[in-house]
ZAMARGU-4260 file (C-alpha; in steps of 0.2 Angstrom, whole numbers, plus 5000, padded with zeros to 4 digits):
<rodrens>
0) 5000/5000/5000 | 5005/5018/4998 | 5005/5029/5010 | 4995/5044/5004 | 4980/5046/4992
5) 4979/5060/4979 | 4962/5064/4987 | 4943/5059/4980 | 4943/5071/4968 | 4957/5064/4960
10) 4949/5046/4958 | 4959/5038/4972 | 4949/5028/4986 | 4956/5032/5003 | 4954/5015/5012
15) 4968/5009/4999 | 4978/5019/5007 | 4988/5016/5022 | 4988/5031/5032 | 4970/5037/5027
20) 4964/5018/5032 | 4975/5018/5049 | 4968/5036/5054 | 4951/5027/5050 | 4955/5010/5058
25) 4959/5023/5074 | 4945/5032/5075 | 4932/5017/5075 | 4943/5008/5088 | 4943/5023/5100
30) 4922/5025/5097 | 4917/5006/5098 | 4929/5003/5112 | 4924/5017/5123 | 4904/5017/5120
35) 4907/5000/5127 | 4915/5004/5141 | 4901/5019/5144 | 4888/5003/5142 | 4897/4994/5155
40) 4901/5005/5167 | 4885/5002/5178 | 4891/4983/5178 | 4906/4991/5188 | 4917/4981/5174
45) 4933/4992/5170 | 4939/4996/5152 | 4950/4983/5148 | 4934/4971/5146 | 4925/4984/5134
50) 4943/4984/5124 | 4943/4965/5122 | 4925/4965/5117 | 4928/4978/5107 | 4943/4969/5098
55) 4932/4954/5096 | 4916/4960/5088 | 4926/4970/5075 | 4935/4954/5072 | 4931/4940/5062
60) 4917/4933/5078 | 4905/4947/5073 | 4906/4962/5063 | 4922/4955/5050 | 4908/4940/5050
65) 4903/4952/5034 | 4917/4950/5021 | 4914/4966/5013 | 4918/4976/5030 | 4933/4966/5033
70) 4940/4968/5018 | 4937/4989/5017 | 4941/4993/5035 | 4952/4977/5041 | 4961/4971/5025
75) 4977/4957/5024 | 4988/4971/5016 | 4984/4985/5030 | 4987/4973/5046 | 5007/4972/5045
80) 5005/4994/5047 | 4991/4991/5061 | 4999/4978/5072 | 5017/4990/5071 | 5008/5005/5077
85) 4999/4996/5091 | 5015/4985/5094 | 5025/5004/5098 | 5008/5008/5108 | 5011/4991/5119
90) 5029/4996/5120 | 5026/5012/5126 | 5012/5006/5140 | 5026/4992/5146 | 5038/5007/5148
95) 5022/5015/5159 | 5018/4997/5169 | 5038/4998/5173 | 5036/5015/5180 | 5022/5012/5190
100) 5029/4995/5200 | 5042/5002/5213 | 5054/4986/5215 | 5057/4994/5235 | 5039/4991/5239
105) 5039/4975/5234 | 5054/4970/5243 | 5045/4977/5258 | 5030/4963/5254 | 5026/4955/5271
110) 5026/4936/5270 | 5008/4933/5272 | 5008/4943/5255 | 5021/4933/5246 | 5014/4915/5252
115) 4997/4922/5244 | 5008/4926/5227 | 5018/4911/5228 | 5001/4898/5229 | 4991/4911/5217
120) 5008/4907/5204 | 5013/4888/5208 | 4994/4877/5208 | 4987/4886/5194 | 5002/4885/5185
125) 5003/4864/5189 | 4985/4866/5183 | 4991/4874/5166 | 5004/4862/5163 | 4989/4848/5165
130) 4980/4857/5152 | 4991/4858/5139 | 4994/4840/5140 | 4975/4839/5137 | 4976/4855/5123
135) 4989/4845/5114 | 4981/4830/5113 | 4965/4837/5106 | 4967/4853/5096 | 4984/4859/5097
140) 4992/4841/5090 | 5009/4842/5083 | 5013/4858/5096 | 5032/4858/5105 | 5029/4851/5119
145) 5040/4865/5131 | 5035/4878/5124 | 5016/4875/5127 | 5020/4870/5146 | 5026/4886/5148
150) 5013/4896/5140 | 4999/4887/5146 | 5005/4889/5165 | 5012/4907/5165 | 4990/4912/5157
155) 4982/4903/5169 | 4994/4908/5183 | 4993/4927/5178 | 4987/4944/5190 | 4983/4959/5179
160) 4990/4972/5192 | 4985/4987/5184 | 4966/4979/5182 | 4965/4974/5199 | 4973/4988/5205
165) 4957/4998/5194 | 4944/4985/5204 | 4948/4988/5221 | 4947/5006/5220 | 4931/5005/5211
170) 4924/4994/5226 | 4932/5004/5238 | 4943/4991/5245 | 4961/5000/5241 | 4959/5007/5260
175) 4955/4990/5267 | 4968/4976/5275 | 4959/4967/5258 | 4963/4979/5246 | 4983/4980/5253
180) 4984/4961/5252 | 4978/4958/5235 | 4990/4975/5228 | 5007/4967/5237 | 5002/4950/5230
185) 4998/4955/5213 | 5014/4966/5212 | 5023/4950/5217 | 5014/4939/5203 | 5018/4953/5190
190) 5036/4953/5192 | 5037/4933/5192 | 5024/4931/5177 | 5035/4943/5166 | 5050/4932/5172
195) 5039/4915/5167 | 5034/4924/5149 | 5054/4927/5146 | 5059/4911/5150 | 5043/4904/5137
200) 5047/4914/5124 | 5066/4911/5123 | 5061/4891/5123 | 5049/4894/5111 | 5062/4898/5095
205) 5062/4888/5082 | 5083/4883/5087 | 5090/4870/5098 | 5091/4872/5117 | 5106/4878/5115
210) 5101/4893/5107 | 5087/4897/5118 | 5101/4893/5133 | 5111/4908/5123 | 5094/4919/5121
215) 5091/4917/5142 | 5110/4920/5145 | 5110/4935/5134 | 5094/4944/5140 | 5102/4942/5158
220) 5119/4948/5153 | 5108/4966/5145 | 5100/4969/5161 | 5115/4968/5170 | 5121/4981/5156
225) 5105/4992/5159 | 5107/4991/5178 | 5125/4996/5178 | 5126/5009/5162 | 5110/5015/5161
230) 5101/5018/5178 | 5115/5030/5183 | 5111/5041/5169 | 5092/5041/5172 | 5097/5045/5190
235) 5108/5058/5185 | 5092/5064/5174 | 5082/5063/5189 | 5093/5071/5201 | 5094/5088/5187
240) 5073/5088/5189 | 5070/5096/5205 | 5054/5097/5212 | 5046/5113/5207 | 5055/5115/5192
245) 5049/5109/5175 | 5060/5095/5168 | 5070/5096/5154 | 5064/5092/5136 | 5078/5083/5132
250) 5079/5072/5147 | 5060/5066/5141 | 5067/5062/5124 | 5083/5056/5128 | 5072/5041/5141
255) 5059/5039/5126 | 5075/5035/5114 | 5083/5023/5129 | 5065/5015/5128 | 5066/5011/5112
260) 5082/5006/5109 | 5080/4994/5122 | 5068/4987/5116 | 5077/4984/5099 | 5091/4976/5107
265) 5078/4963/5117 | 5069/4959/5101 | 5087/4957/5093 | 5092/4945/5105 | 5075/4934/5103
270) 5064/4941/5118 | 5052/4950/5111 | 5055/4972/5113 | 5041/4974/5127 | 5055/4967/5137
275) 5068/4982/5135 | 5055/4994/5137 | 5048/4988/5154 | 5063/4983/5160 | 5068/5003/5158
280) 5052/5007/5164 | 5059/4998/5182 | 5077/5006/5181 | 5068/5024/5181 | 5069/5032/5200
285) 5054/5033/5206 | 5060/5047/5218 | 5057/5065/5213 | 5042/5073/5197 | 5054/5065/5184
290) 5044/5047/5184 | 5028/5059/5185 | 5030/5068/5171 | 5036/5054/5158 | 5018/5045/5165
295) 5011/5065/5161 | 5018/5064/5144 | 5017/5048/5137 | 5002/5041/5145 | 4984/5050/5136
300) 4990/5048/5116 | 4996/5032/5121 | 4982/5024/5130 | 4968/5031/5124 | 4974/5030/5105
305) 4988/5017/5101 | 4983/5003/5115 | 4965/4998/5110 | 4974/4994/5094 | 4982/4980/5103
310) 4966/4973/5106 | 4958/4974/5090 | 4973/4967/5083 | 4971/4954/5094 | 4952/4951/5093
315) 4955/4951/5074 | 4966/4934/5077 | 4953/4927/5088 | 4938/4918/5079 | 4925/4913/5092
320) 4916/4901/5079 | 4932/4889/5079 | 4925/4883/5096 | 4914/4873/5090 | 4904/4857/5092
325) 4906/4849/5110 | 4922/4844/5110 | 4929/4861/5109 | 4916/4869/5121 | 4921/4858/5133
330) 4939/4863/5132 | 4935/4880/5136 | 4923/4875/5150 | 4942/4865/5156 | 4952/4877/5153
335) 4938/4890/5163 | 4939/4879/5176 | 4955/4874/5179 | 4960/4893/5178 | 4945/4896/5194
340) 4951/4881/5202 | 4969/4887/5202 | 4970/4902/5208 | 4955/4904/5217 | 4957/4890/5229
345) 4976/4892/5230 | 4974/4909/5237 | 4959/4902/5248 | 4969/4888/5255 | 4985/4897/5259
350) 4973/4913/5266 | 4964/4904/5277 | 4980/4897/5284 | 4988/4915/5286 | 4972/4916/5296
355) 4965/4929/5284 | 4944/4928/5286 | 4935/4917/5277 | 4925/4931/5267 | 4940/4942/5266
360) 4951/4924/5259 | 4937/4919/5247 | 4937/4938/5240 | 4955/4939/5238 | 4954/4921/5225
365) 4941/4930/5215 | 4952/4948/5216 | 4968/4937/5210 | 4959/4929/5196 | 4959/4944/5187
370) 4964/4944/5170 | 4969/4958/5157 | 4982/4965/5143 | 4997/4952/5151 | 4987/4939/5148
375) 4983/4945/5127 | 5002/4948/5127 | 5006/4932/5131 | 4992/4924/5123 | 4997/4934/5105
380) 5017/4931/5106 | 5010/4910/5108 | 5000/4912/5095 | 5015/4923/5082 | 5026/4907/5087
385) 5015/4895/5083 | 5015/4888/5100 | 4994/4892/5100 | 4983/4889/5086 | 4966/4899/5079
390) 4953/4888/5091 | 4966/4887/5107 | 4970/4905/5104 | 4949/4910/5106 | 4948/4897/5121
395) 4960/4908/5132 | 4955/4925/5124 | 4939/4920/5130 | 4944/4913/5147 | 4953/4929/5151
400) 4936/4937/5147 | 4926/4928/5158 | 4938/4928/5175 | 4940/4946/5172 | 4922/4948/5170
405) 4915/4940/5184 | 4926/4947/5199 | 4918/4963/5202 | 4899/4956/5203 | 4905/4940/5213
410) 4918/4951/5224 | 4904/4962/5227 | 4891/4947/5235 | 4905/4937/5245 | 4913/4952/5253
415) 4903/4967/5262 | 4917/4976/5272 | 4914/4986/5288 | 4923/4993/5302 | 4915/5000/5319
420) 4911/5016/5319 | 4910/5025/5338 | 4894/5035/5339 | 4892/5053/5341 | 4879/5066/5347
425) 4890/5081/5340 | 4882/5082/5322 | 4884/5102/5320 | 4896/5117/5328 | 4884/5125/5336
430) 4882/5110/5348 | 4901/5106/5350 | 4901/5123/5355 | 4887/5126/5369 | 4897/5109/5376
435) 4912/5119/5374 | 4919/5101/5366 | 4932/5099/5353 | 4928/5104/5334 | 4933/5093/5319
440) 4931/5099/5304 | 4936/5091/5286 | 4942/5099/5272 | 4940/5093/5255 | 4949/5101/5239
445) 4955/5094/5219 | 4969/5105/5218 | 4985/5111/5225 | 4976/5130/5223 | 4965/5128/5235
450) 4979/5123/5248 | 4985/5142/5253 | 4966/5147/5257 | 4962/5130/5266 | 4977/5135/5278
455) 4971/5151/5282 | 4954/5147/5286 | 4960/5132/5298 | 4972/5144/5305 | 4956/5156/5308
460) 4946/5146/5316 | 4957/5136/5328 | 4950/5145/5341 | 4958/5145/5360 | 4971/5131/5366
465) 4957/5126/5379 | 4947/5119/5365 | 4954/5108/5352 | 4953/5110/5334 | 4956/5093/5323
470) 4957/5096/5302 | 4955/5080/5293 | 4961/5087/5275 | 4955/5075/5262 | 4961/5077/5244
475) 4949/5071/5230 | 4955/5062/5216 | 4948/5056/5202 | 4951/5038/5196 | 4955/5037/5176
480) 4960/5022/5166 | 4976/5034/5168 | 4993/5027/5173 | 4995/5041/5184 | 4978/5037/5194
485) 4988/5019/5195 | 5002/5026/5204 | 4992/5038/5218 | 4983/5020/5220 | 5001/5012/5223
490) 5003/5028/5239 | 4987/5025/5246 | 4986/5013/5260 | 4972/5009/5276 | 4973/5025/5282
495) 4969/5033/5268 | 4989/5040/5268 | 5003/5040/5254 | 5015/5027/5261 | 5029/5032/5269
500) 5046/5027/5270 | 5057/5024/5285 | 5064/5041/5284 | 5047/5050/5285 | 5047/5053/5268
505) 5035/5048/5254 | 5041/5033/5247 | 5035/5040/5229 | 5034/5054/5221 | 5020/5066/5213
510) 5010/5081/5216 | 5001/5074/5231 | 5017/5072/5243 | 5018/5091/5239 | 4998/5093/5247
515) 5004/5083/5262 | 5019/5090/5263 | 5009/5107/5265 | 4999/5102/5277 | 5012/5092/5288
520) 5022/5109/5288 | 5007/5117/5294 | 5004/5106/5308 | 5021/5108/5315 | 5021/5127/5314
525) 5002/5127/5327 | 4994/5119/5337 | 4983/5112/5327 | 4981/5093/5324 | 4979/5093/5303
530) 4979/5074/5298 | 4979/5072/5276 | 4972/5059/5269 | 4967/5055/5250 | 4950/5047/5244
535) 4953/5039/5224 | 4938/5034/5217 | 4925/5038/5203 | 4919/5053/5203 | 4903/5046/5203
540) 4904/5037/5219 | 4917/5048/5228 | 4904/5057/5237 | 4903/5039/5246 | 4921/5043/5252
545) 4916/5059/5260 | 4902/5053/5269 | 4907/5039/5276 | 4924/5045/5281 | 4915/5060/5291
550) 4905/5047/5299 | 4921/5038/5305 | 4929/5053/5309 | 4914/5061/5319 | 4918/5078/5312
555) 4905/5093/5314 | 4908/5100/5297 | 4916/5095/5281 | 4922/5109/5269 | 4920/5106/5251
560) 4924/5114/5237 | 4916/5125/5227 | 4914/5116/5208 | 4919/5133/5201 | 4938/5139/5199
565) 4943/5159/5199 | 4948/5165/5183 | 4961/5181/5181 | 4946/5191/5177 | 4937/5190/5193
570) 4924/5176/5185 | 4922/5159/5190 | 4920/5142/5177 | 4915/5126/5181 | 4929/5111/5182
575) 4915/5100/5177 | 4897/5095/5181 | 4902/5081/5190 | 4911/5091/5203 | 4895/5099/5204
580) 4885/5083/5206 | 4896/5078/5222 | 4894/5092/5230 | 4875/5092/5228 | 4875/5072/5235
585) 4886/5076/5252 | 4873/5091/5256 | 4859/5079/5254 | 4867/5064/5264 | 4879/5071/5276
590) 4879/5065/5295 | 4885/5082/5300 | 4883/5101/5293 | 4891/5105/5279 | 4900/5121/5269
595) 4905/5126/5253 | 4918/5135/5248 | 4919/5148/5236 | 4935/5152/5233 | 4943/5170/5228
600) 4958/5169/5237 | 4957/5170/5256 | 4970/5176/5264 | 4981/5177/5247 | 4989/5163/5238
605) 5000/5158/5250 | 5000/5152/5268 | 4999/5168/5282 | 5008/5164/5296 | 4999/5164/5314
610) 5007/5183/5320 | 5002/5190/5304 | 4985/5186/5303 | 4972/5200/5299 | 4956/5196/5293
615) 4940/5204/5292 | 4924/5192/5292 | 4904/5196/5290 | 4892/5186/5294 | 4874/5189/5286
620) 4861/5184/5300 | 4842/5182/5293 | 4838/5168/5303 | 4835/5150/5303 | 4847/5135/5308
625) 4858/5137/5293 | 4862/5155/5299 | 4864/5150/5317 | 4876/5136/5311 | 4887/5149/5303
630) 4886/5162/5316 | 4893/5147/5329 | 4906/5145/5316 | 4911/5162/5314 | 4910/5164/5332
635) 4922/5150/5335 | 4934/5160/5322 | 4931/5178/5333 | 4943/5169/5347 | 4957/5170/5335
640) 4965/5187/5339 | 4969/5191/5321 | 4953/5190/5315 | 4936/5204/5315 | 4919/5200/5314
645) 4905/5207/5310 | 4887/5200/5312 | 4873/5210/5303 | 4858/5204/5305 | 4845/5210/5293
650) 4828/5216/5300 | 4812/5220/5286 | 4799/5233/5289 | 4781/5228/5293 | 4775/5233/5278
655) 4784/5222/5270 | 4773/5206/5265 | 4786/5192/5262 | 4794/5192/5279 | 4813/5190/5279
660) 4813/5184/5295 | 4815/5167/5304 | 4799/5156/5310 | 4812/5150/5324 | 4813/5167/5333
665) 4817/5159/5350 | 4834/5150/5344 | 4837/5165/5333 | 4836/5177/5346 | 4845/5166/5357
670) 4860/5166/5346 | 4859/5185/5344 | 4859/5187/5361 | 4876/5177/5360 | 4882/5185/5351
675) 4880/5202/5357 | 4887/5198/5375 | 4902/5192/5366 | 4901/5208/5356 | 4905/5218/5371
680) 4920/5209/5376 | 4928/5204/5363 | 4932/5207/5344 | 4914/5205/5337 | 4906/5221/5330
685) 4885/5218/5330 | 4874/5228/5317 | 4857/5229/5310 | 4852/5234/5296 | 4833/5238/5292
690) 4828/5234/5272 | 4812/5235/5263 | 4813/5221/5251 | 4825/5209/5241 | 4835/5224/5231
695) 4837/5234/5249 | 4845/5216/5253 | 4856/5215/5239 | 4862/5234/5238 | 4865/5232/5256
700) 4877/5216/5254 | 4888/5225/5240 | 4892/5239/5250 | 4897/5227/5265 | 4909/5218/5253
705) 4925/5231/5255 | 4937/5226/5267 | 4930/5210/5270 | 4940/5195/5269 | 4926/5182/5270
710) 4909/5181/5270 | 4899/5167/5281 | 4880/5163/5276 | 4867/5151/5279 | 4863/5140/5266
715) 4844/5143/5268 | 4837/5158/5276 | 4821/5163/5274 | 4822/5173/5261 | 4807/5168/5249
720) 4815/5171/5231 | 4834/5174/5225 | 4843/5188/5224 | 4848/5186/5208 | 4836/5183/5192
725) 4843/5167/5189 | 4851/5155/5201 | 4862/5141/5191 | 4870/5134/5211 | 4855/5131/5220
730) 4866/5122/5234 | 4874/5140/5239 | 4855/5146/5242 | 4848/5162/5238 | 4862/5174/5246
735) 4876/5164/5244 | 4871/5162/5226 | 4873/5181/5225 | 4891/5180/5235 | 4898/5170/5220
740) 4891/5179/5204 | 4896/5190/5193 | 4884/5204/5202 | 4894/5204/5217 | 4913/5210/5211
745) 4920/5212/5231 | 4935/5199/5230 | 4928/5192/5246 | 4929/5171/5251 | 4910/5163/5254
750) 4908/5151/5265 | 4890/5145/5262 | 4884/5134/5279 | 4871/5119/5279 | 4866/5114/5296
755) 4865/5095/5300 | 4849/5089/5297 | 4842/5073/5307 | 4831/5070/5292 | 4842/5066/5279
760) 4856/5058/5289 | 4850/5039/5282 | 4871/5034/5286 | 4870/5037/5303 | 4854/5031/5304
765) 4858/5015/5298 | 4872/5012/5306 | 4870/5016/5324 | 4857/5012/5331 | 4852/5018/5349
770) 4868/5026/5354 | 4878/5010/5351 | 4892/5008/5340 | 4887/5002/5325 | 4896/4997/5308
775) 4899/5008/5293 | 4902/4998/5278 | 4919/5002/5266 | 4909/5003/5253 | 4895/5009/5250
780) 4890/5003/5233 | 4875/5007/5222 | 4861/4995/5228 | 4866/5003/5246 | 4863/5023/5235
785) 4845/5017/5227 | 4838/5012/5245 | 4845/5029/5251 | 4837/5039/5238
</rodrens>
């Protein structure tokens, strides 16, 4: 094929044209693969399923059923240039699988971890060596017999870490002793499954075993070479990237061109080029943003563009209709089986007698019998040396399929984790602070920018030393089919903390040491006890997170970010409706009261220390619990001798005939009262301000916003209609909405303050029960969500 066409118009078709057919080839890929995983994602399943089936139904099993399409789109003469381009793509994602697996964590495996790897490796790779015997007598005759031992073994004994690592987070087991188990054990497997594919490869040359003795040797003697010429120079790269300084370009294109020539020298010496590169991939150090920002650069084109190639490429060579007749059905029944049997059980038995829990032990088989792109690798490179024919080739492609398939539902019945959770009586501020108890509060935030601003309103509202402030800072991230998202889950541990290494220091690198590191300094500089942790999850169910960690914590307030960002012209744009979405499930669901920050730069965009603090705060009292609940909280702040406050409580005329007013006048006076004797003592300045109707309201609030620092308002006061025309956040309420539009241009902080309600608190309610401690669940999945709602 040529490369280019001379266009239509000049009577050339473009589909007999290489690059034309590959950008078409692409873009179908791309759109069939992820409109599957859109269908499947209520099934929980994660991509790599909807990139198998994907590969499969444009393969020869479904759509290239029709001759006509599998001759346009998929022809013979096309597929040497669409299996090379996916082939660099799988080179590439091997480089990022080497980046992610951290050889020191694994060498800090505990040995109830490796005795799990080791049965989850040895029974089901007995079992695959039984198989192949079977295999060979029945549609793989005339097969070399070691070649097929190995093979065999290494798929059925394989642990997609990556998937696994994908699964857990989406159940919410990543925190759990469970979750940390399965992640040591399948780092463990991945190392010695790559270690099994080299050895089956090198026998399965078409030389003597000599040669394949020369090809072992060899691929042993370049490793050596790699880790003794090459890893100093990638340290030395690494040591010229500083943190806080962008790196280099030419350090990023001089480790791309180390990648690939690695992996010319691997396939040169007979062991196939993903070899080199993921061998590289483990030589990089994974101290410093260096390993970061190769993931940064490499991983998006690459994953979301080159790998699902792979996988058509590989569901082009698998033909579901050679399994056929009862003979062959009941080789993939076998082959199912053996694969269940194996790993499942192995990791059962040897569980149990580590004297993991029986639900937890028969969790962890299913978790371990996950199944993914290693296993298509292996499966494709026995297949491209003859080791595997058409109808054994589909068997296992479909074998990985189902294992993979079935882990989330079945993981999902078996296991229901849950930890106790102490009950508590101290739902909202207001309440810790008539017992004069101490107050925790947990902040959320997406980004390092809303750091510096999350420090200066902890620092404002620690309060006296006689009563303790607690911060639990919790930092949202999203879970992508990213490797990046791959290697925050490698930090995360029970906790809900990056690990850390016996210095003290994070024992990887990336943007979310620098958050904790923020943090950590803070706590050392005051007496405040700020304690970070990290929820990973779908942004879908990471409201989940929130909740059930406040409930565990028994915070009064949780802080969550507004779902808007500041831009340079004083306007805010959304980050995306999801954002929006979570913020709008924690009000409804919360076991405590809630706030929403609207961020334009409190205190500056950087941290104020203690002695220099000098903030000016209003409150806007109306009336109602929500205004109480932030009055309590500003109050609580008034203590900090840097900071002013003033409480204006607004007051309508008679003649006005939709009242502005609470219906709870006793509470509300109550607090006024409050908060006037503290007004004569100490730093609070009371007003009242007498309006007519809505517009007196919001002229009134614009002329307030000079000088102040941060505004705090209830969520819902009694204020019948919005301020503004058009409200597009009903979640900040009627004033707060005005606060945080373009109508208001003060460059003032909101804090917008729900008060707990009992009504909506279904978590607390279900899991406490008569002031005794209860159980929360880990995971609160979505048949947990529908009852709720």
């Amino acid at each position: 094929m040529k490369t280019t066409s001379e266009g239509a118009w000049q009577g050339d078709d473009p589909l007999h044209f290489a690059l034309p057919l590959l950008i078409l080839q692409i873009c179908l890929v791309v759109v069939v693969t992820r409109s599957l995983a859109f269908l499947l994602k209520p099934l929980r399943q994660p991509r790599v399923i909807a990139e198998i089936i994907g590969g499969i139904l444009l393969g020869p099993s479904a759509l290239g059923r029709n001759s006509k399409f599998l001759n346009s789109v998929f022809p013979t003469q096309s597929l040497t240039v669409l299996d090379t381009v996916a082939n660099i793509g799988l080179l590439f994602f091997l480089f990022l699988v080497g980046l992610e697996l951290d050889l020191r964590s694994i060498r800090r495996t505990g040995s109830k971890a490796l005795a799990i790897a080791a049965a989850g490796i040895s029974l089901p790779f007995v079992l695959g060596i039984g198989t192949s015997f079977v295999l060979r007598s029945t549609v793989i005759k005339g097969a070399r017999q070691g070649p097929l031992l190995i093979f065999m073994g290494v798929a059925l004994s394989i642990t997609a870490f990556p998937v696994l690592a994908r699964i857990l987070a989406e159940l919410k087991l990543l925190t759990t002793e469970l979750g940390r188990l399965a992640m040591s054990a399948a780092a463990v497997n991945d190392v010695a499954a790559w270690i099994l594919l080299a050895l089956a490869i090198a026998l399965s040359g078409s030389g003597s075993p000599l040669v394949s003795l020369w090809v072992l040797l060899t691929a042993t003697a370049f490793i050596v070479f790699l880790a003794i010429a090459v890893r100093p120079i990638l340290a030395w790269m690494v040591r010229k990237s500083p943190e806080g300084e962008p790196v280099r370009e030419v350090y990023i294109c001089t480790t791309l061109v180390i990648v690939l020539a690695a992996g010319f020298v691997t396939d040169t010496i007979g062991i196939h080029a993903l070899f080199g590169a993921f061998v590289v991939g483990i030589m990089v150090p994974k101290d410093g943003p260096f390993a970061g920002v190769l993931i940064e650069k490499v991983e998006d084109l690459v994953s979301s563009l080159f790998l699902p190639l792979y996988f058509v490429s590989s569901g082009l060579k698998t033909n579901v209709a050679s399994i056929s007749g009862a003979k062959s059905w009941g080789l993939l029944v076998l082959v199912i089986t053996n694969a269940c049997v194996g790993k499942i059980f192995g990791t059962i038995i040897v569980s149990l007698l580590t004297r993991v829990p029986k639900r937890e032990a028969v969790a962890l088989g299913f978790l371990m019998n996950t199944k993914g792109l290693v296993e298509l690798i292996v499966l494709n490179i026995g297949k491209d040396r003859k080791v595997l024919n058409d109808e054994a080739f589909a068997i296992l492609v479909l074998m990985a399929l189902f294992t993979t398939f079935i882990t989330t539902p079945i993981v999902m019945a078996v296991y229901k984790p849950a930890r106790p959770v102490a009950p508590y009586k101290h739902h909202t501020i207001e309440r810790a602070t008539e017992t004069d108890s101490e107050l925790r509060v947990m902040a959320c935030f997406h980004t390092s920018r809303n750091i510096p601003t999350l420090i200066n309103l902890i620092e404002s509202s620690r309060g006296t030393s006689r009563r303790r402030l607690t911060v639990y800072t919790m930092h949202l991230v999203e879970l992508s089919e990213r490797s990046s998202a791959i290697s925050m889950v490698h930090r995360a541990r029970r906790n809900g903390l990056p690990f850390w290494n016996r210095n003290g220091k994070a024992a990887a690198s990336g943007g979310g040491e620098m958050v904790e590191v923020a943090f950590e300094a803070y706590h050392q500089l005051s007496s405040v006890s700020v304690r970070p942790m990290t929820a990973i999850s779908d942004l879908s169910t990471i409201h989940d997170d929130i909740i059930t960690c406040a409930l565990d914590k028994r915070v009064q307030l949780v802080i969550l970010p507004f779902h808007k960002m500041l831009q340079l012209d004083g306007s805010f744009e959304s980050i995306g409706h999801a954002y929006h979405v979570v913020n709008q499930k924690v009000l409804h669901h919360a076991p405590c009261s809630v706030a929403i920050l609207v961020d334009r730069g409190f205190g500056g965009a950087a941290q104020v220390s203690a002695k220099d603090v000098e903030y000016s705060i209003c409150v806007l009292f109306f009336g109602g619990c929500d205004d109480r609940e932030a009055l309590a909280y500003a109050s609580r702040m008034a203590e900090h001798p840097g900071i002013s406050l003033t409480v204006t409580r607004f007051i309508t005329n008679n003649s006005l005939n939709i009242p502005l007013v609470s219906e709870d006048n006793t509470a509300d006076q109550m607090a006024i009262e409050a908060c006037k004797a503290k007004a004569e003592e100490g730093n609070i300045k009371y007003q009242e301000l007498v309006v007519d109707d809505h517009a007196d309201v919001a002229v009134a609030i614009r002329d307030m916003g000079k000088g102040i620092n941060l505004f705090l308002v209830g969520q819902s006061p009694p204020v019948s209609e919005p301020l503004l025309g058009r409200q597009d956040c009903p979640e900040l309420g009627p004033v707060g909405g005005f606060l945080a539009s373009r109508e208001f241009t003060a460059m003032a902080s909101v804090l917008v303050v729900q008060c707990y309600n009992p009504e909506k608190d279904t978590y607390s309610k279900r899991y406490t029960v008569e002031g005794e401690a209860s159980v929360v669940p880990a995971t609160m999945d979505q048949d947990i969500e529908a009852q709720l709602d």
